[in-house]
C-alpha positions as CSV (number, residue, x, y, z in Angstrom):
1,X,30.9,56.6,-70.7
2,X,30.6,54.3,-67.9
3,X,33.4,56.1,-65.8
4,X,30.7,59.3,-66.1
5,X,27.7,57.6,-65.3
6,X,29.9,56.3,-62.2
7,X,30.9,59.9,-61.4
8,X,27.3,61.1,-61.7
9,X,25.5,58.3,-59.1
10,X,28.5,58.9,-57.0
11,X,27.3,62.7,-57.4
12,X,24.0,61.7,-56.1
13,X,24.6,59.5,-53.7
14,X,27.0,61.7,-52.0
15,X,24.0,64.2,-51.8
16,X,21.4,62.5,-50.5
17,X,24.0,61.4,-47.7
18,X,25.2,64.9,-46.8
19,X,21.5,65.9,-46.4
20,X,20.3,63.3,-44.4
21,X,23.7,63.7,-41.9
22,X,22.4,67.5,-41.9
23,X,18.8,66.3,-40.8
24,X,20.4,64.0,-38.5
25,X,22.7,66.7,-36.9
26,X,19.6,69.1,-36.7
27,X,17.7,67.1,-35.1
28,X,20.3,66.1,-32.1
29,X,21.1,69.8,-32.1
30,X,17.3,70.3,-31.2
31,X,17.7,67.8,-28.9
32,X,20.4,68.9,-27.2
33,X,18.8,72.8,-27.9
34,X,15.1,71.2,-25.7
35,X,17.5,69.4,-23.0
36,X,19.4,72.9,-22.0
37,X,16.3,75.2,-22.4
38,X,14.4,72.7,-19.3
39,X,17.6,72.4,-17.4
40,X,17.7,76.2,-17.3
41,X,14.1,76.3,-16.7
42,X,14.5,73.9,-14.0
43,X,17.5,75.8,-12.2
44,X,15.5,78.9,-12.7
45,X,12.7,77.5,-10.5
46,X,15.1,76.6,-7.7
47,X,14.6,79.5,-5.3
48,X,18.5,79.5,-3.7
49,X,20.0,81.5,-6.5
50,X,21.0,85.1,-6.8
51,X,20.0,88.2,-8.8
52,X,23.1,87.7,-10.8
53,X,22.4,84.2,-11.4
54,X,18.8,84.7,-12.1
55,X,19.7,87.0,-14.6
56,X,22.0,85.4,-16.5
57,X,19.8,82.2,-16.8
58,X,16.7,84.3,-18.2
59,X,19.1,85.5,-20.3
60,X,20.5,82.5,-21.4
61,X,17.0,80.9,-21.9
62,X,16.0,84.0,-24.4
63,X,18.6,83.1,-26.0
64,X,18.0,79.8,-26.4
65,X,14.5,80.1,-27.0
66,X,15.5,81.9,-30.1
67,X,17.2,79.1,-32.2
68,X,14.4,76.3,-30.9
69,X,12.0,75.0,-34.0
């Protein structure tokens, strides 16, 4: 009986742990998700790039925009 009970915190505890690694690991993914959106923001404002570049940073920006919070 105690080897269950064991089994069953252990159960639990395990849990609670995976969920607040998955908060944790959200949370530095929206970090990381806020840090690339302004650094293609900020190369987007720099005037010395060309139409293919331009493009492909609005584009990644859309894309990025999409998965922020």
């Amino acid at each position: 009986m105690k080897q269950k009970n064991i089994n069953v915190l252990a159960g639990i505890i395990s849990r609670l742990t995976g969920r607040k690694e998955k908060e944790y690991m959200d949370s530095l993914s929206q970090e990381k998700l806020e840090r690339n959106i302004q650094a293609a923001k900020d190369r987007l404002e720099e005037g010395n790039l060309s139409v293919c570049q331009k493009q492909e940073y609005e584009k990644t920006l859309r894309h990025l925009e999409k998965y922020r919070k």
